[in-house]
PyMOL Python script that loads the backbone (N, CA, C, O; Angstrom):
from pymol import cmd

cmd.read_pdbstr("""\
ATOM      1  N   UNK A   1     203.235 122.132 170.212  1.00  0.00           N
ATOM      2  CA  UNK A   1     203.634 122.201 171.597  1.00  0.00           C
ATOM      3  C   UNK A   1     203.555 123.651 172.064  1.00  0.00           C
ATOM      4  O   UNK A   1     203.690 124.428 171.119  1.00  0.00           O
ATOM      5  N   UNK A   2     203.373 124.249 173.258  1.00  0.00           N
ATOM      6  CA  UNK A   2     203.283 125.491 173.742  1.00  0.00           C
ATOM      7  C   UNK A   2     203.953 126.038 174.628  1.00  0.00           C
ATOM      8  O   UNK A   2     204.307 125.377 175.604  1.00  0.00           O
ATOM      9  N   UNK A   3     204.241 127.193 174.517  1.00  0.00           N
ATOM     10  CA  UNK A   3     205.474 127.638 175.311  1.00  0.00           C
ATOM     11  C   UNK A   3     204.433 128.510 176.357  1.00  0.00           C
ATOM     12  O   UNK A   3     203.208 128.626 176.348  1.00  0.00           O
ATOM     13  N   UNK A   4     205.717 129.190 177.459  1.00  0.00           N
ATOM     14  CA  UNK A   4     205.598 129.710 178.619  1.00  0.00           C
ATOM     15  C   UNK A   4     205.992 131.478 177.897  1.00  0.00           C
ATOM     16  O   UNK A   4     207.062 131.879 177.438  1.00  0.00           O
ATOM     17  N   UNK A   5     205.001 132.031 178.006  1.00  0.00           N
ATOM     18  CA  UNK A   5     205.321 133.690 177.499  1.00  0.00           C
ATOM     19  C   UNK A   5     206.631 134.317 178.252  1.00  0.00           C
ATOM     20  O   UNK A   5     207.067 133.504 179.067  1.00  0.00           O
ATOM     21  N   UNK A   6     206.994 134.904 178.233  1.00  0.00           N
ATOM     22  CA  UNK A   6     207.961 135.666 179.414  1.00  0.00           C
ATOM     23  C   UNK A   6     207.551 136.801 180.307  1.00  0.00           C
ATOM     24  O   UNK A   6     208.038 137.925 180.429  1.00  0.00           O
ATOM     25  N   UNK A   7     206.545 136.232 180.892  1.00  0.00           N
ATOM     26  CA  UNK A   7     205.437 137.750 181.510  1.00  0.00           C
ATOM     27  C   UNK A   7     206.418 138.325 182.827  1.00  0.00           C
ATOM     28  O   UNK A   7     206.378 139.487 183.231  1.00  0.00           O
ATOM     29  N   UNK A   8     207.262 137.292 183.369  1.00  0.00           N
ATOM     30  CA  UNK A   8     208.280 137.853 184.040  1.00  0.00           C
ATOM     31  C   UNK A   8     208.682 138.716 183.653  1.00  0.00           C
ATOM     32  O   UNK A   8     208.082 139.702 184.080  1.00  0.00           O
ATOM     33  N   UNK A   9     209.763 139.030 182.746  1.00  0.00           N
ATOM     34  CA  UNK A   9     210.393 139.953 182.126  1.00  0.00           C
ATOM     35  C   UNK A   9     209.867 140.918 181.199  1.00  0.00           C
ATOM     36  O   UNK A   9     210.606 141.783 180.729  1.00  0.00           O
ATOM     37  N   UNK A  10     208.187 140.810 180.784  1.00  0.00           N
ATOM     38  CA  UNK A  10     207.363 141.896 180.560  1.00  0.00           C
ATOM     39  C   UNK A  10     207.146 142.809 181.808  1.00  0.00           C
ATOM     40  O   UNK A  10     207.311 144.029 181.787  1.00  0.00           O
ATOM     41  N   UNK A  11     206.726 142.026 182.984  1.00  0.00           N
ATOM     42  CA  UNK A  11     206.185 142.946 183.673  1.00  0.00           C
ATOM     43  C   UNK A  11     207.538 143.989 184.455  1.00  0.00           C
ATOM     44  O   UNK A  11     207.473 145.127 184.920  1.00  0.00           O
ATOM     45  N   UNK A  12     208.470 143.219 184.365  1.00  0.00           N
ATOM     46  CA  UNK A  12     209.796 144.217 184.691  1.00  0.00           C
ATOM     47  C   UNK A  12     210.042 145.301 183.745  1.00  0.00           C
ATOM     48  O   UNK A  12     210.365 146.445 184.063  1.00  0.00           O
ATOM     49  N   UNK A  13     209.834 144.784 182.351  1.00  0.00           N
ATOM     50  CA  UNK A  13     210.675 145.992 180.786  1.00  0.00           C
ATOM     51  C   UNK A  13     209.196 146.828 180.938  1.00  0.00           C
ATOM     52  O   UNK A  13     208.719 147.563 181.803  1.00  0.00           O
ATOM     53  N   UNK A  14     208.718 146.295 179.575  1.00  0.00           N
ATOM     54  CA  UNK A  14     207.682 146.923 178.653  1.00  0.00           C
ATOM     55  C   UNK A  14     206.319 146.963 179.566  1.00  0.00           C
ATOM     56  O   UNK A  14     205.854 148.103 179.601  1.00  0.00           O
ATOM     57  N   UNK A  15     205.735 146.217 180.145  1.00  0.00           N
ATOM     58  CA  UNK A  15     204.145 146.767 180.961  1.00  0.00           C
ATOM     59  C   UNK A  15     205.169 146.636 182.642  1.00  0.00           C
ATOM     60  O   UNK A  15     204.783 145.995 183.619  1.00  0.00           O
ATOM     61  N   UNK A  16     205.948 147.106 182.596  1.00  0.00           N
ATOM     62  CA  UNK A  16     206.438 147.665 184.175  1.00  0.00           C
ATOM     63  C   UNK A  16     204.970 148.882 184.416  1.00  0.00           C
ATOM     64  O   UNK A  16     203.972 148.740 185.122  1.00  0.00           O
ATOM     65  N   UNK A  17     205.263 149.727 183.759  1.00  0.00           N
ATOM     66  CA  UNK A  17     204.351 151.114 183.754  1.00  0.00           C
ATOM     67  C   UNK A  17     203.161 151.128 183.742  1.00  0.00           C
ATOM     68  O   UNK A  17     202.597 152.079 184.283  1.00  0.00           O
ATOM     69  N   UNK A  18     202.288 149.948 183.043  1.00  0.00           N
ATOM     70  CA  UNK A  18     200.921 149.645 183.336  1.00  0.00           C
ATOM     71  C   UNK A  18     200.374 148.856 184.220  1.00  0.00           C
ATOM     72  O   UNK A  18     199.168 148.610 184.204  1.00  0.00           O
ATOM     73  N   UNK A  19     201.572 148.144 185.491  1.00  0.00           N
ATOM     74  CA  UNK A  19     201.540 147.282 186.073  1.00  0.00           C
ATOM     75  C   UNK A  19     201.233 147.831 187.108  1.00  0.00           C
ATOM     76  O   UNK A  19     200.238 147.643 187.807  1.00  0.00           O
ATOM     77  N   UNK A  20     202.703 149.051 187.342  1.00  0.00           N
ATOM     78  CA  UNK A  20     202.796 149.588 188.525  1.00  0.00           C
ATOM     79  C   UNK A  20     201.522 150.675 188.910  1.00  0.00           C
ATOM     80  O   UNK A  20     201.228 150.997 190.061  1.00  0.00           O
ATOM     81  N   UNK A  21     200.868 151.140 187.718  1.00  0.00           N
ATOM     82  CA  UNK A  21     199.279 151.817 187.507  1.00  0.00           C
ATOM     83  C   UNK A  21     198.504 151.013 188.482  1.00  0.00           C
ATOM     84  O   UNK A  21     198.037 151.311 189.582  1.00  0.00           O
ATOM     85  N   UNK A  22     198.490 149.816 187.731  1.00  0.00           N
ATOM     86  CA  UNK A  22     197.512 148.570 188.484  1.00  0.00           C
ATOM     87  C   UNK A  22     197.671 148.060 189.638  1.00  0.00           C
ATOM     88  O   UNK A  22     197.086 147.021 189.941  1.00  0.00           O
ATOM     89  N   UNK A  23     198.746 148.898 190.750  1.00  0.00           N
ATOM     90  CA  UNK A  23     199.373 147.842 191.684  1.00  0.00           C
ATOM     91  C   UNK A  23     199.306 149.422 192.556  1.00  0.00           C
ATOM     92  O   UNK A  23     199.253 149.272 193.777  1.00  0.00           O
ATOM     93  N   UNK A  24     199.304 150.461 192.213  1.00  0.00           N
ATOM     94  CA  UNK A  24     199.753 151.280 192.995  1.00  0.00           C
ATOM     95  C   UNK A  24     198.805 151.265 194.439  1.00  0.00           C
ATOM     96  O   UNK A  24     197.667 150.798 194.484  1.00  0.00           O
ATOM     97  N   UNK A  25     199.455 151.815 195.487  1.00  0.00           N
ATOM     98  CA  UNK A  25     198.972 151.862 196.565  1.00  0.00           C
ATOM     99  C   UNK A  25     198.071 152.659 197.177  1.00  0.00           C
ATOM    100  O   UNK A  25     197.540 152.438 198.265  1.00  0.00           O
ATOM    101  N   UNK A  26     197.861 153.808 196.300  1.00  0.00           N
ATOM    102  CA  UNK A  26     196.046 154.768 196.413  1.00  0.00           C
ATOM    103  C   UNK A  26     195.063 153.958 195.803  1.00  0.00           C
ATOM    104  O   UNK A  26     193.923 153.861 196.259  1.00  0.00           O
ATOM    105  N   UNK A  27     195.494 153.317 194.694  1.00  0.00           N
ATOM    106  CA  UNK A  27     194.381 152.696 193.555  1.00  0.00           C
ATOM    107  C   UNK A  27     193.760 151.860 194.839  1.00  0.00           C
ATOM    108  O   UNK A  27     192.719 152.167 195.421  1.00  0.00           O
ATOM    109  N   UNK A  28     194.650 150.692 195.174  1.00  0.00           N
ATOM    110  CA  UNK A  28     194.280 149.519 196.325  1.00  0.00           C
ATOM    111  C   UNK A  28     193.836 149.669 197.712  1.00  0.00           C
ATOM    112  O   UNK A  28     193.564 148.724 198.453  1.00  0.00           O
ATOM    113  N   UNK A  29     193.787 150.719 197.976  1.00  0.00           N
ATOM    114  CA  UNK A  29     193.483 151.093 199.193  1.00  0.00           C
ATOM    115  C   UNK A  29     192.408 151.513 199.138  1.00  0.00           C
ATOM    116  O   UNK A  29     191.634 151.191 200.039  1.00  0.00           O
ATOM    117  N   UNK A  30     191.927 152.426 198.019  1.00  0.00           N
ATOM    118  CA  UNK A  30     190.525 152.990 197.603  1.00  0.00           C
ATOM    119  C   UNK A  30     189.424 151.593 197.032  1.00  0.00           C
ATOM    120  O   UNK A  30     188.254 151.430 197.378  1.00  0.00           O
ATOM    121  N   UNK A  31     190.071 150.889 196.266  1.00  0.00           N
ATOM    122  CA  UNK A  31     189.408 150.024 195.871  1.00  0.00           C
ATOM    123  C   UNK A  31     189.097 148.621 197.009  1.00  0.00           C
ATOM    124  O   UNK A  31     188.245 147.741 196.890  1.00  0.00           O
ATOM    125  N   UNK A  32     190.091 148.805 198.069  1.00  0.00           N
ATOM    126  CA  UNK A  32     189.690 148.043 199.359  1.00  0.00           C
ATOM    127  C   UNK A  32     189.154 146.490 199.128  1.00  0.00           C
ATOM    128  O   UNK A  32     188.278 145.994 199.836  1.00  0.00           O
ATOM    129  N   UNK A  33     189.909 145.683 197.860  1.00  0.00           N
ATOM    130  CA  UNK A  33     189.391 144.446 197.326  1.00  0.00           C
ATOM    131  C   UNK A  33     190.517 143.731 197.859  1.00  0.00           C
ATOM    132  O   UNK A  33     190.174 142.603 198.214  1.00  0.00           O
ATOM    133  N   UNK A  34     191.767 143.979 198.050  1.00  0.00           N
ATOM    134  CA  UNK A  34     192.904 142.784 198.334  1.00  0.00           C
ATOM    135  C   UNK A  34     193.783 143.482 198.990  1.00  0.00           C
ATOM    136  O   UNK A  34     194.033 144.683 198.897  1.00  0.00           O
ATOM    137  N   UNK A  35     194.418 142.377 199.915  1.00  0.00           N
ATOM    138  CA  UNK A  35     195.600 142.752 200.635  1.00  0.00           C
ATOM    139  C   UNK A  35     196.573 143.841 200.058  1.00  0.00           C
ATOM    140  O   UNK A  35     197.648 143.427 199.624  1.00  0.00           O
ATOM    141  N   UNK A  36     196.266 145.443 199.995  1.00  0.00           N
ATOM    142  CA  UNK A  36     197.567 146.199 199.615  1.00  0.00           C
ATOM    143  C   UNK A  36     198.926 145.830 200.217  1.00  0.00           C
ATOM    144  O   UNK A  36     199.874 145.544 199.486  1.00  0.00           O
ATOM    145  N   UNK A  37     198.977 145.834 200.975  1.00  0.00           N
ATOM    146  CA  UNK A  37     200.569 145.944 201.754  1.00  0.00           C
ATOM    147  C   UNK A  37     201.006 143.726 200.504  1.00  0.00           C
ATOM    148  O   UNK A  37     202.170 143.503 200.171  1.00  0.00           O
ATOM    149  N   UNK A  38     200.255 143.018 200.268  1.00  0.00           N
ATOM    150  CA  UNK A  38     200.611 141.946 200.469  1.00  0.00           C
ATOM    151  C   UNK A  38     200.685 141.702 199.033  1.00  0.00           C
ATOM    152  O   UNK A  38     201.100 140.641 198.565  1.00  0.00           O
ATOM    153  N   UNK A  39     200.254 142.756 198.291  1.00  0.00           N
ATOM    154  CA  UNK A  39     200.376 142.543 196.838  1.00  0.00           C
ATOM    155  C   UNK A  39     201.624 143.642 196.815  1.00  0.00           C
ATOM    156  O   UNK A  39     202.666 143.185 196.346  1.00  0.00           O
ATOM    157  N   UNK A  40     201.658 144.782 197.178  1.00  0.00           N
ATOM    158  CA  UNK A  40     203.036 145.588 196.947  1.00  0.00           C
ATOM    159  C   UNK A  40     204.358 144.917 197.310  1.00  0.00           C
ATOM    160  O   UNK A  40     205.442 145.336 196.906  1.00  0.00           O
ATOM    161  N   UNK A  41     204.161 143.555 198.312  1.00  0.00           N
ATOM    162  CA  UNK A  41     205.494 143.240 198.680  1.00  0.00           C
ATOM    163  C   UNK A  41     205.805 142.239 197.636  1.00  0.00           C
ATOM    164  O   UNK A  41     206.993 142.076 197.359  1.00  0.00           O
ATOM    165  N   UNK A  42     204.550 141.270 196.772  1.00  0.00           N
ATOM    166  CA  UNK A  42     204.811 140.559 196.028  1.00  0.00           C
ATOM    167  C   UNK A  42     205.788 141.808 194.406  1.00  0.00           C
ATOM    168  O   UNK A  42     206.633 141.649 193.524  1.00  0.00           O
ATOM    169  N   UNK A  43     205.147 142.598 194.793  1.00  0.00           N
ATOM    170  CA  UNK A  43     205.551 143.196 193.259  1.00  0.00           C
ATOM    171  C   UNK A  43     207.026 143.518 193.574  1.00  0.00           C
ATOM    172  O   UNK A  43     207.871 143.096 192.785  1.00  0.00           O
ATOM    173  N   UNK A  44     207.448 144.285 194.745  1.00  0.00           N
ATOM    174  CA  UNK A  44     208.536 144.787 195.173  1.00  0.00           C
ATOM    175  C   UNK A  44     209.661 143.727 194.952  1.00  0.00           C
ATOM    176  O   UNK A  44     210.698 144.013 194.353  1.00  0.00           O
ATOM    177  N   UNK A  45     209.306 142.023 195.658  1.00  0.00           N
ATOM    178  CA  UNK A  45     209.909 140.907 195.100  1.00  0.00           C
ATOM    179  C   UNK A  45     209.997 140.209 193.994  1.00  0.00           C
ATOM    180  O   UNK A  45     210.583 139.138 193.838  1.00  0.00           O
ATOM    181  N   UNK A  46     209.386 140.849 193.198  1.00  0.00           N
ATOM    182  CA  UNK A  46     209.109 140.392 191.642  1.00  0.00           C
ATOM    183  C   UNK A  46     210.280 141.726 191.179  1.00  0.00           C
ATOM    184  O   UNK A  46     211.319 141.260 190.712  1.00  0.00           O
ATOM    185  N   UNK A  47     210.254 142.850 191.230  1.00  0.00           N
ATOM    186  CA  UNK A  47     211.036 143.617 190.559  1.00  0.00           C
ATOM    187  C   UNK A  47     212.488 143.735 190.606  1.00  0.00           C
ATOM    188  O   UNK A  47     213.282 144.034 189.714  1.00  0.00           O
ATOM    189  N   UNK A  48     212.722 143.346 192.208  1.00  0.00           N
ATOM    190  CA  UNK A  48     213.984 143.456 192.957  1.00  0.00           C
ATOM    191  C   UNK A  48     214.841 141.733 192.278  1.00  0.00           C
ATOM    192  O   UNK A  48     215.908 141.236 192.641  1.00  0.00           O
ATOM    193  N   UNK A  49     214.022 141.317 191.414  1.00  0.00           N
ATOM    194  CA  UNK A  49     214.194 139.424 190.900  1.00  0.00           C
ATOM    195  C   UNK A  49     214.811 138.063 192.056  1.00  0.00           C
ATOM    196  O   UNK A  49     215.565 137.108 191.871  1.00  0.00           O
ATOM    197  N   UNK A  50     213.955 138.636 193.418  1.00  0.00           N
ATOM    198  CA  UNK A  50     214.168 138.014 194.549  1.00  0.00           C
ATOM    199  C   UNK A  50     213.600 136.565 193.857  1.00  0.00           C
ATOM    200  O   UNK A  50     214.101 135.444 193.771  1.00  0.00           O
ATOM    201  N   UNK A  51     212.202 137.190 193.370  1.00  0.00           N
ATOM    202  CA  UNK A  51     211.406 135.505 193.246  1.00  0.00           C
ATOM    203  C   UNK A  51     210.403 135.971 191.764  1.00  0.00           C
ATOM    204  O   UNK A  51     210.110 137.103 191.381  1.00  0.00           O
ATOM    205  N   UNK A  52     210.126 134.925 191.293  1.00  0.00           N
ATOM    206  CA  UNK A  52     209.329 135.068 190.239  1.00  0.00           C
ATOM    207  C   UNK A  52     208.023 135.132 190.482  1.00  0.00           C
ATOM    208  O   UNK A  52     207.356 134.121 190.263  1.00  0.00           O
ATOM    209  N   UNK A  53     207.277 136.529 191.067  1.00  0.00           N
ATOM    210  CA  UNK A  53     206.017 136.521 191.100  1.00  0.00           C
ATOM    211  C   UNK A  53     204.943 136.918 190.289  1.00  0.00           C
ATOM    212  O   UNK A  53     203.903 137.476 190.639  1.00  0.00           O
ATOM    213  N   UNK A  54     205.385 136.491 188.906  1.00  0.00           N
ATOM    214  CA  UNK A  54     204.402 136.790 187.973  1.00  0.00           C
ATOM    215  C   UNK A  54     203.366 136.248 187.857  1.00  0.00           C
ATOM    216  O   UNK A  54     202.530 136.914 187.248  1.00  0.00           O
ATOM    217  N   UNK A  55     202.920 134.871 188.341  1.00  0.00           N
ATOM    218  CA  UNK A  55     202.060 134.363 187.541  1.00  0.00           C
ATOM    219  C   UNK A  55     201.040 134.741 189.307  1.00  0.00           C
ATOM    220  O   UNK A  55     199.978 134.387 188.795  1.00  0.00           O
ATOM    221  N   UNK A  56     200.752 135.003 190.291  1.00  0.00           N
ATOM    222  CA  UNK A  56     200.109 135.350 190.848  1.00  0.00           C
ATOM    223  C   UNK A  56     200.086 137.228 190.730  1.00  0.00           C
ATOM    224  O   UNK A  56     199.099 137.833 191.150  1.00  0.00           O
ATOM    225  N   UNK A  57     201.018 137.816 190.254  1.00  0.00           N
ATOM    226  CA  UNK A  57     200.678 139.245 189.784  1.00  0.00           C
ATOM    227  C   UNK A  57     199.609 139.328 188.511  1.00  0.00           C
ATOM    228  O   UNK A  57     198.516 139.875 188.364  1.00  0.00           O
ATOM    229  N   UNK A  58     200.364 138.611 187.763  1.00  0.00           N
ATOM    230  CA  UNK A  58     199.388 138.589 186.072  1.00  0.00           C
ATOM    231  C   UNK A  58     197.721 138.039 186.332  1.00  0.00           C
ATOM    232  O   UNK A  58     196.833 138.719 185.819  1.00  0.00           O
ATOM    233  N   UNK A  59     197.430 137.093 186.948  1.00  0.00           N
ATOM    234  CA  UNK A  59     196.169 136.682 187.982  1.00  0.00           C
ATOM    235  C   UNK A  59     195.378 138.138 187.877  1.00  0.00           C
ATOM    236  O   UNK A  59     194.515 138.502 187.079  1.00  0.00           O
ATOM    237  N   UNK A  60     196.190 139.039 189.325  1.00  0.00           N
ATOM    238  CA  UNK A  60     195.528 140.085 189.737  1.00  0.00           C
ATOM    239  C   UNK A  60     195.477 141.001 188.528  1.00  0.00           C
ATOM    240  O   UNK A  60     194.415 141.537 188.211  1.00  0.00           O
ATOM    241  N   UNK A  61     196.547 141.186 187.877  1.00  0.00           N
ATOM    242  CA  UNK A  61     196.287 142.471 186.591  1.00  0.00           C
ATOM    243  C   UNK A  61     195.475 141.960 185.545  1.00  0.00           C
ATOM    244  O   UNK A  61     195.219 142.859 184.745  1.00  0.00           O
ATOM    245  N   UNK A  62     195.039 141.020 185.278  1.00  0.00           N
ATOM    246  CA  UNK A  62     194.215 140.426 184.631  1.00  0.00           C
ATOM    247  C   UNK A  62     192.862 140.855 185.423  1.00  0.00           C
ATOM    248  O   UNK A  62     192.192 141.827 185.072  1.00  0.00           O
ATOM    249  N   UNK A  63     192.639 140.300 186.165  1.00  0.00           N
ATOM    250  CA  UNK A  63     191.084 140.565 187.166  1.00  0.00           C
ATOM    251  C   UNK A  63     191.126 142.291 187.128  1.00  0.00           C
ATOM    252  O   UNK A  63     190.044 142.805 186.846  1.00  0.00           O
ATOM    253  N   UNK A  64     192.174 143.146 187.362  1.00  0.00           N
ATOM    254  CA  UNK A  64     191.863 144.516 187.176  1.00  0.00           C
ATOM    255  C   UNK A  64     191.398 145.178 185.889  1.00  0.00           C
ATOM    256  O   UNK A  64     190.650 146.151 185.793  1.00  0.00           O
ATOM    257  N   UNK A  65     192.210 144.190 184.516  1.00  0.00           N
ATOM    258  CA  UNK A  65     191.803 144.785 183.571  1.00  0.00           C
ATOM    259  C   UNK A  65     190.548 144.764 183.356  1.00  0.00           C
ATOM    260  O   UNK A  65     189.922 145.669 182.803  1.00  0.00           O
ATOM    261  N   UNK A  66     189.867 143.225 183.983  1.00  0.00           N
ATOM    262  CA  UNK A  66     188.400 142.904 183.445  1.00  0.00           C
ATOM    263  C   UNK A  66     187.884 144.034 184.112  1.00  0.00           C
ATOM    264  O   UNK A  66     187.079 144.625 183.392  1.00  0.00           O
ATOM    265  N   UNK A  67     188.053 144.592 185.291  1.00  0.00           N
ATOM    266  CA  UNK A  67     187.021 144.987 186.128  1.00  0.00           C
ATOM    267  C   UNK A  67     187.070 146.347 185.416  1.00  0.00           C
ATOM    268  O   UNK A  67     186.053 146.843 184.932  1.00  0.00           O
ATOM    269  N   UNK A  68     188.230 146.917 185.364  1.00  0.00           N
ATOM    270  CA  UNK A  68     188.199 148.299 184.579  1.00  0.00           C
ATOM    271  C   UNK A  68     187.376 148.081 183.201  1.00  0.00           C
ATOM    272  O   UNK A  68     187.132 149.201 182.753  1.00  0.00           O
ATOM    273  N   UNK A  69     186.800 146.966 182.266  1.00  0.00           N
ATOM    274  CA  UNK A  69     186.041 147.212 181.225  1.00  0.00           C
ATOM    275  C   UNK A  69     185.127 147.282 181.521  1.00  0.00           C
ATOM    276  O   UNK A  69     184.434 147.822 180.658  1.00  0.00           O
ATOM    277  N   UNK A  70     184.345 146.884 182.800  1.00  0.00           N
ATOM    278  CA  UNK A  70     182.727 147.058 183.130  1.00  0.00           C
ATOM    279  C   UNK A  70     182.561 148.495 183.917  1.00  0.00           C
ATOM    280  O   UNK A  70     181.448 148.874 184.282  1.00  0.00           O
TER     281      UNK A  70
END
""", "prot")
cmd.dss("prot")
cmd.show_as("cartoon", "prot")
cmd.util.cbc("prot")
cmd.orient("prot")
């Protein structure tokens, strides 16, 4: 049977710091691919534990990591 990781509470503790890299608001603005203002408010509500927005954050930091290997 398979469980649910806790990427919530990763992306708050331990990859907070590689998240907030991936989310910051020069990176997104320069890179001009997605709503900045609409991904910073998701993260801001993900950190503040208004709402659980991990699994559409982890989405995007996923697609950044790929893009940063090419």
């Amino acid at each position: 049977m398979g469980f649910s990781p806790p990427t919530g509470r990763w992306l708050r503790g331990p990859l907070r710091d590689w998240a907030e890299a991936q989310l910051g608001e020069e990176r997104l603005c320069r890179e001009n691919l997605f709503d900045t203002d609409g991904l910073r408010r998701l993260w801001a509500e993900h950190l503040r534990g208004q709402r659980d927005r991990s699994p559409a954050l982890w989405n995007f930091l996923m697609f950044q990591a790929w893009r940063e290997s090419f």
